[in-house]
N, C-alpha and C positions, 0 to 999 in steps of 0.2 A: 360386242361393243358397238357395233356399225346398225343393226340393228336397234340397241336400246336409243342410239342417238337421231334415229329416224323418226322411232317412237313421240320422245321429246320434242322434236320438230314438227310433228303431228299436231301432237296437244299446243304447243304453243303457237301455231296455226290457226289450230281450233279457237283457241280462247281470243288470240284479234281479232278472228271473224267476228265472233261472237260481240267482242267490246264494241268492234263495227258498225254492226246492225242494229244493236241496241242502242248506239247513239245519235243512229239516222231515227230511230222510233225517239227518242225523247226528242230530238229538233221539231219532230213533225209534230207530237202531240204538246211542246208547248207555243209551236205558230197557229194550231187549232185553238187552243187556251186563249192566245194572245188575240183571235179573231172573235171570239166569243163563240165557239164550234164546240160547247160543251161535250157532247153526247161522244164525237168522236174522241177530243181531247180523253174524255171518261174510260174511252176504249182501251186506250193503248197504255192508259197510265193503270187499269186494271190489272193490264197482263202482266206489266212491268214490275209493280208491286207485288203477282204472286211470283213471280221469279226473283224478287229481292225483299225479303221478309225484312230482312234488318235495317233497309233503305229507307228511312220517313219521311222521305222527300216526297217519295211516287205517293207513298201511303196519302198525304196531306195533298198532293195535285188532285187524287183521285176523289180524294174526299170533298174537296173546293169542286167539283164537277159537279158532283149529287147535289150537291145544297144550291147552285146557279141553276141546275137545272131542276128545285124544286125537289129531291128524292129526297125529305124528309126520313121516310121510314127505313131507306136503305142506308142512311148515311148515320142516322143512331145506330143500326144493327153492326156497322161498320167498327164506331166508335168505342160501342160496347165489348165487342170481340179484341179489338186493341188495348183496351184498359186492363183485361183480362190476361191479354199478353205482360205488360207494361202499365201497372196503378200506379207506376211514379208520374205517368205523362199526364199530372192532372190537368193540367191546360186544353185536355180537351172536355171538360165537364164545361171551359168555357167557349167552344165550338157549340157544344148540346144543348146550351143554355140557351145560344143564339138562335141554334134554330126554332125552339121552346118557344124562342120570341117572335117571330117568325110567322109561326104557326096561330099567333097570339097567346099564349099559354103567358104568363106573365108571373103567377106563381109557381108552376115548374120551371122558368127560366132562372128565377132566382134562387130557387132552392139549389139547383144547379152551380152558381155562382159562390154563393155558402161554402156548398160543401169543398169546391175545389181550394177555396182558402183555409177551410178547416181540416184538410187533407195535408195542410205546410206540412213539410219538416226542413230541418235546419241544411239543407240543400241550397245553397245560396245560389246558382244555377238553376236552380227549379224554382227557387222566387220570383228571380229576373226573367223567368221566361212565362211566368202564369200573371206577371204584372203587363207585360208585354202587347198578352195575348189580350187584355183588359184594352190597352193602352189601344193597339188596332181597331177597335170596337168603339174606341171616344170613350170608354165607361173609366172616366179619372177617376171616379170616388174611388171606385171598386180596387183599380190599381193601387189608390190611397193606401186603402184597407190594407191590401198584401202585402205592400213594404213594410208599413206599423205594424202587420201580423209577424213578420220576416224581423222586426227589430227584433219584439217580444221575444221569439222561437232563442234568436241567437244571444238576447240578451246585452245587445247593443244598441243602442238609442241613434247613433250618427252613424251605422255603417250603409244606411238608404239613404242619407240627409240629401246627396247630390239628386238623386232621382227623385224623392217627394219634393223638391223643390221644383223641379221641368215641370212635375204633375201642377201644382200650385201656379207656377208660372202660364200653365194652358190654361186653366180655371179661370186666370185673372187673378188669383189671392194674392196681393200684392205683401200683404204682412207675411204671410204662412213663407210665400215665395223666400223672402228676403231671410226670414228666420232659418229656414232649412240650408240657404246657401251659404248663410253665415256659419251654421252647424258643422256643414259640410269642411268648412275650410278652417275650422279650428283646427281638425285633426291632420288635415291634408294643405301646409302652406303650398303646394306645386298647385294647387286652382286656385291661387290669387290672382296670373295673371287671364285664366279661362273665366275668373267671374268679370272681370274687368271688360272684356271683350261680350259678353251676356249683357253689362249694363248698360254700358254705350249703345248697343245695336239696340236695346230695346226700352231702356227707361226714358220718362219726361223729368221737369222739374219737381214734380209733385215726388214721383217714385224716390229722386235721390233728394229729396226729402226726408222722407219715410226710413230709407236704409242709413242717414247720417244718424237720425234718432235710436234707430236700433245698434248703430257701431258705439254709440254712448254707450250704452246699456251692457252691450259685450267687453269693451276695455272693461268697466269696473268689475264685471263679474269674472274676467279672464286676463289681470295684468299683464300675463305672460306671455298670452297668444299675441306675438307681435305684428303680425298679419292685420289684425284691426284696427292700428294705428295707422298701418303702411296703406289701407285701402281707405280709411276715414282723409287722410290725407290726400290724394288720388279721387276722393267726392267731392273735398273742397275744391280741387283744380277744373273738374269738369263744372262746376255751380262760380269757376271763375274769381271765388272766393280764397284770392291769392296769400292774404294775412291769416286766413284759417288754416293753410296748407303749409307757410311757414310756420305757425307755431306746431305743428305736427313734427315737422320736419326736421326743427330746431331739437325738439320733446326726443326723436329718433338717435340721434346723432348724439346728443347726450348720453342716451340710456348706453348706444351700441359702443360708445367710444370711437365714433368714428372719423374718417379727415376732412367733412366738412362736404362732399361730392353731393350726398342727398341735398343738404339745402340750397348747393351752389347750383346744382339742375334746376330745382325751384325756381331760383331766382333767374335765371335765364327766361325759363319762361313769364314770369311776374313781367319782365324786361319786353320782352316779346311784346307781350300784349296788353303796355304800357303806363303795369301798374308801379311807377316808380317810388314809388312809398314805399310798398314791400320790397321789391327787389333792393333798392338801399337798406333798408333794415337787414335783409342778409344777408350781403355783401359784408357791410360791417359787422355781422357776428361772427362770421367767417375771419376777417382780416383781425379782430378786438380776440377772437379765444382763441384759433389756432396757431395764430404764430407763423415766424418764415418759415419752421421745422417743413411748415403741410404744402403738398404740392398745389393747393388749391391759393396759397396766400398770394400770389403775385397776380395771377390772373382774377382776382377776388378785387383786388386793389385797383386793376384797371380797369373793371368791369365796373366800380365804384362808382369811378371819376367817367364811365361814359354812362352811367344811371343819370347821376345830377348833373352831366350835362343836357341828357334828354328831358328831364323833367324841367329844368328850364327855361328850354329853348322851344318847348309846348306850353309851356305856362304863359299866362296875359298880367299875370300880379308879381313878375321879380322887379326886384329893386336893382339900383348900381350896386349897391353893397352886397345883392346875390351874386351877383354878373362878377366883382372883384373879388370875392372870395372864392370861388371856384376857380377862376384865373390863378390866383397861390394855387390851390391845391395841386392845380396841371404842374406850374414853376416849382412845387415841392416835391412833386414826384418824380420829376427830372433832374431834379438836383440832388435827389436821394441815389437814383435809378441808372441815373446817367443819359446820353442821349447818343441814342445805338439805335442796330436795327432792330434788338427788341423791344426798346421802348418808341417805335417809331408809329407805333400805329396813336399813340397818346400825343405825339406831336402833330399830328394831323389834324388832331381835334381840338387843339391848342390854337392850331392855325386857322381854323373855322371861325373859334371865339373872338382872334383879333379881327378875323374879315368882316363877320355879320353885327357883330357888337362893339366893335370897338372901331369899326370905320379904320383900319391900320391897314391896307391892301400888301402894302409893301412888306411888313414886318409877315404878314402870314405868306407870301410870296419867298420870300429868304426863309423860312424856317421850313416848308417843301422842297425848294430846290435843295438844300441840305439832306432832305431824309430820301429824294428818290437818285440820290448819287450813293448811297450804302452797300459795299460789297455783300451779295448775297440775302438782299432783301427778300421778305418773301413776296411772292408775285403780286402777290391779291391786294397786300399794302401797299405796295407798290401802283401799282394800276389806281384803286383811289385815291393814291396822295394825286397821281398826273390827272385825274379829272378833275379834283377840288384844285390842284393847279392851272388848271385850262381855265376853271372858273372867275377864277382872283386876276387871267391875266383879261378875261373877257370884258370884269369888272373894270379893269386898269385900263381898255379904250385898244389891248394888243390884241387885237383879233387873230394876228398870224401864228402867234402865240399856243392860242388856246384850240386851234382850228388843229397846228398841227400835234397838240399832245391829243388831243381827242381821234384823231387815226392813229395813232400807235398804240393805242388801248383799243382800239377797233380792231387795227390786224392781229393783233396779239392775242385778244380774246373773240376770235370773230364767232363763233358757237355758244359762247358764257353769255351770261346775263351781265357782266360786265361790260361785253360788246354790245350789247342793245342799247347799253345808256348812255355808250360811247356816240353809236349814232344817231342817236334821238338827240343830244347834245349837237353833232352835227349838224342838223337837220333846223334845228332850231334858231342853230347861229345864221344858217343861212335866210332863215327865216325873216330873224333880224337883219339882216341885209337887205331883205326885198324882194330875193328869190323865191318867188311864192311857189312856182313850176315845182325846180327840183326838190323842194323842201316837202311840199305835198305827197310827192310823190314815193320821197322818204316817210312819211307818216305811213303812206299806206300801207307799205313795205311790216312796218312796226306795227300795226293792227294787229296780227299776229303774234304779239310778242308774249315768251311767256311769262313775262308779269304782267299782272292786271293793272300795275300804277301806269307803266309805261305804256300798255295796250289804250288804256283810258284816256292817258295826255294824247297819244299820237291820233285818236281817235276826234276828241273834243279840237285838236288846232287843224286837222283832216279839212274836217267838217267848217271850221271856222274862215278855211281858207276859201274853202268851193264857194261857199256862199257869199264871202265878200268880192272875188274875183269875178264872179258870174256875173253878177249884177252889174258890171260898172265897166265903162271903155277906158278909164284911169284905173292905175294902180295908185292914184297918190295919196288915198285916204288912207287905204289901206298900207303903203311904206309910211304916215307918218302916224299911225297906230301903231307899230313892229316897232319904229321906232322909241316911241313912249313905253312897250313896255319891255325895252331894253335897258330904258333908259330907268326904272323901275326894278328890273335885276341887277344893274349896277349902284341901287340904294340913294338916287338923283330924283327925290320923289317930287323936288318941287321943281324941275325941269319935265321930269314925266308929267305933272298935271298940268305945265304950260302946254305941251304938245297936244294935250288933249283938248284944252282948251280951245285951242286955233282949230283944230279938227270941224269941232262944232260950229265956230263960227264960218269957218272957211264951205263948211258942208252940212251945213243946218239939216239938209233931206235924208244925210244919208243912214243906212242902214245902221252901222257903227254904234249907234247911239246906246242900243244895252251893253256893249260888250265896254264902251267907255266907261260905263257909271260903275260897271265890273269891275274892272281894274283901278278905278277912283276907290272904289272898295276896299280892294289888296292893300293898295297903296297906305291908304288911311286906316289899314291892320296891320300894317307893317311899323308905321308912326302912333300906334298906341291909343288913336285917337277913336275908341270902339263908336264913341256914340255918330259922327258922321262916317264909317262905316256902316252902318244900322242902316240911317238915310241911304249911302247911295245903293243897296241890294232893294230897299222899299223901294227905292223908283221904281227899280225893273219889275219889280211886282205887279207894281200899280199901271204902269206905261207898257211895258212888255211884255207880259204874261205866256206867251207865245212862244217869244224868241229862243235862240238857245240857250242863253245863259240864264232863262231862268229857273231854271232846275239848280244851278250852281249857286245863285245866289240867294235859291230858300234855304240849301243847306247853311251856307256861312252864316246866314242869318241867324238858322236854328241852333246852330254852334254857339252862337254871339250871346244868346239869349239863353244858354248855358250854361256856357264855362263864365261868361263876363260878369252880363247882368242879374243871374241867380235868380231868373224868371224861369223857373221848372216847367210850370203846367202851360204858358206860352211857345215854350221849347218844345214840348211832348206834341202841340198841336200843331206846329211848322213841322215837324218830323213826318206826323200822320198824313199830314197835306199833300207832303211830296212823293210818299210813296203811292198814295192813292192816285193825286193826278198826274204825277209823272213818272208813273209803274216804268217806262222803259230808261229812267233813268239812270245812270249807273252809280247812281248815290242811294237807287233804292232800299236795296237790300242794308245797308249800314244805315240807313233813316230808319226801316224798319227796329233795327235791334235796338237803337237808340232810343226809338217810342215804347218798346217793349220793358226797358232801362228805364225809364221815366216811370213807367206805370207801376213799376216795382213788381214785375216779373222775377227778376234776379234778384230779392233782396239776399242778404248774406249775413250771415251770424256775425255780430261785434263782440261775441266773447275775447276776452285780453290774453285768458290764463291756459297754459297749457294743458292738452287732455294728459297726457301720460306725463309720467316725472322716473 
């Protein structure tokens, strides 16, 4: 017994060693390989391969040696002897092809290439690895070939579709591409979200073009496959084409019976990115078909009433009678609703309508200090009702008021994007006081913030501050500038353009002069009055082309000349202007897409009728 178990201990000695050595010889011969040290590399992967016949690892290092090191005739004699072992490996007919190629031989290379495809058999392994061995080589067609040969063999037309698609996709065939990966996911809905990820990374607008045309073409010959609704739908949201994505979406939710979640995510986004046409239109289909049954109905309902509030309060063309009829709808959902902490976040926005619209400070002051005294509010409502309250008391002349709701949203959220706005509000108040110092100093602080609106403002009044403080041994142009346009955030427009007025006269030289006709600007957008808005941004065009504001005031312009006066190609050219000459603008990048928007880059399908039913 003591004996045999010595034995044992022997051999399994032996055989570590062994595993040993042989793995110090493969590290060495492939940091030889990795050096370009063929010959030796070739050495050791020789030996290795006759001591492991069954190993095609060493076999294929060994054979990678010969061919780098030019041994054409040793590395077919090699190849030939291994087929003999193993004619399934036909993948190496396209090793011998290559070196065929090599050698120049150009009709042995391909006769080589042939036969390794006309060698398939129904070894779906052995396809994927002789497409492979193609595929290493750049010879797409060739790999083409194998998988269509590989369908033939198996008699399945879609079980390559994902792979001659990649193949198509390296080529460039943008059709073939689209057609295969469409194929592919008839059978297979789990690569809907994998081609998704494929599109984005690599299409333009032409491409999701091309593949909308083709998802036509697929619903009608595939009603079933509901994958090409779900992804035609998911085209139109990247092409921005929010009404095409709701009729998808609507089309979906129908067919599936479902509660209304597919369109209500839509519409969120629609909302987002401020298509408020569509997003109301799904809001209400939502609230119109499903009913209170569906968990989507309530939030559907307030999600409503804060669409057409945003689309109004962006709009230049609402009447009173827009402005009072959305006011019911707020007083009808609260009186349906009730007024609780759930419906608090709709009284917030309620109280907006009376501050900015309705000149009421008072009334939308009482209807927050109501909803931020709610047991068990949630935070986040909470937190904006006390800054939209800090606001209305800043408006109302209570500075101590709104100073101090704006630090208890600051300590409370000091990490949230909540707290940045808390003190950029801070910051700002101070501002309008006169404290140019600590107010600055806060901006700079917020440079860093991570929103871009807030990194932008605290950036643009930074800036605004250095330059008028430096200049001057008086701060008093610049406190009765802060002044005016506080006086200007409290909706006192025709006191803010006295102040500004005195300005001028008081300080005909000084610098001030574009940033007044700016906010004479604001002012005179704020009072509806677009056409002397128009004027005061041209002055600075004309007078200060230089200054800072005038990047600010080509945009408003180019706005103006959009949305207002329905001068497109005017607009498309103030867009182009500004990105070119004031590339380091931070209005660049959105003038860009704006001119890109104008030129009809994005135009978008006006079909009415749903694809699927």
């Amino acid at each position: 017994m003591v004996v045999r178990m010595n034995k044992l201990f022997t051999v399994i000695f032996f055989l570590a060693s062994f595993s040993f050595l042989q793995s110090q010889d493969v590290r060495l011969a492939n940091q030889y390989f990795a050096n370009g040290e063929y010959e030796k590399a070739g050495t050791i992967y020789n030996e290795l391969h006759k001591k492991n016949k069954g190993t095609l690892y060493y076999f294929s290092k060994y054979l990678d040696c010969l061919v780098n090191l030019e041994e054409y005739d040793l590395a077919k004699d090699l190849i030939k002897k291994q087929l003999k072992k193993n004619p399934k490996s036909i993948e190496l007919y396209v090793t011998r092809g290559n070196i065929y190629e090599q050698q120049f031989d150009e009709a042995a290379a391909e006769k080589e290439y042939k036969r390794a495809i006309q060698l398939l058999s129904g070894n779906i392994n052995q396809i994927s690895q002789l497409a492979n061995s193609f595929t290493k080589l750049a010879k797409f067609d060739l790999a083409i070939a194998t998988f269509e040969r590989g369908n033939e063999i198996l008699k399945n037309k879609t079980h390559f579709a994902y792979n001659l698609a990649g193949l198509y996709q390296r080529k460039g065939d943008t059709q073939k591409m689209i057609e295969f990966y469409l194929l592919s996911m008839g059978t297979d809905k789990n690569r809907l979200n994998n081609l998704k990820s494929i599109f984005q990374r690599t299409f333009d607008e032409a491409q999701y073009d091309d593949l909308q045309t083709k998802l036509y073409e697929k619903i009608q010959e595939y009603p079933d496959v509901l994958s090409y609704p779900e992804l035609l739908q998911w085209v139109f949201i990247q092409k921005k084409d929010y009404k095409g994505a709701f009729r998808q979406a609507r089309a979906l939710d129908r067919k599936l019976e479902e509660n209304g979640s597919r369109v209500y995510n839509l519409a969120q986004v629609a909302l987002n990115d401020s298509d408020y046409d569509t997003a109301i239109e799904a809001f209400e289909y939502i609230v119109d078909s499903k009913g209170r049954a569906s968990s989507y109905f309530l939030i559907s309902k307030k999600a409503l009433l804060a669409s057409k509030r945003k689309k109004l309060v962006s709009s230049y063309e609402y009447t009173q009678e827009d402005l009072n009829s959305l006011r019911d709808e707020y007083s009808s959902f609260l009186d349906e609703f009730g007024r609780n902490k759930e419906s608090a976040s709709i009284m917030v926005e309620l109280a907006e309508l009376h501050a900015f619209y309705y000149d009421d400070l008072a009334r939308s002051i009482e209807i927050l200090n109501k909803v931020i005294k709610y047991p068990n509010l949630d935070k986040y409502v909470k937190a904006n009702a006390k800054l939209d309250l800090a606001d209305y008391y800043l408006m109302s002349e209570d500075i101590w008021e709104a100073t101090l709701l704006y630090s208890q949203v600051d300590k409370e959220f000091k990490e949230d994007y909540l707290g940045e706005i808390a003190r950029f509000k801070n910051a700002k108040l101070s501002y309008y006081n006169g404290d140019f110092e600590w107010a600055q100093a806060q901006f700079d602080i917020l440079k860093a913030s991570t929103s871009k609106l807030i990194s932008n403002d605290a950036i643009d009044l930074s800036v605004f501050i250095m330059d008028n403080v430096g200049l001057d041994t008086t701060y008093v142009p610049l406190e009765m500038y802060s002044a005016a346009d506080l006086l200007h955030f409290q909706n006192k427009f025709m006191k803010a353009r006295a102040k500004l007025k005195t300005i001028t006269e008081v300080f005909p030289e000084h610098s001030l002069h574009d940033d007044i006709y700016y906010l004479e600007g604001q002012i005179f957008e704020k009072e509806r009055n677009y056409e002397a808005a128009k004027q005061s941004y041209e002055k600075i065009l004309e007078l200060y082309p230089e200054e800072i504001r005038a990047d600010n005031a080509l945009y408003r312009l180019a706005e103006l000349h959009e949305l207002v006066f329905d001068d497109l190609e005017k607009a498309q050219s103030l867009y182009e202007k500004l990105f070119l000459e004031y590339s380091s603008s931070t209005f660049a990048i959105e003038s860009r897409k704006r001119f890109r928007t104008l030129r009809g880059d994005f135009d978008k399908d006006n079909s009415d009728s749903d694809i699927i039913y």
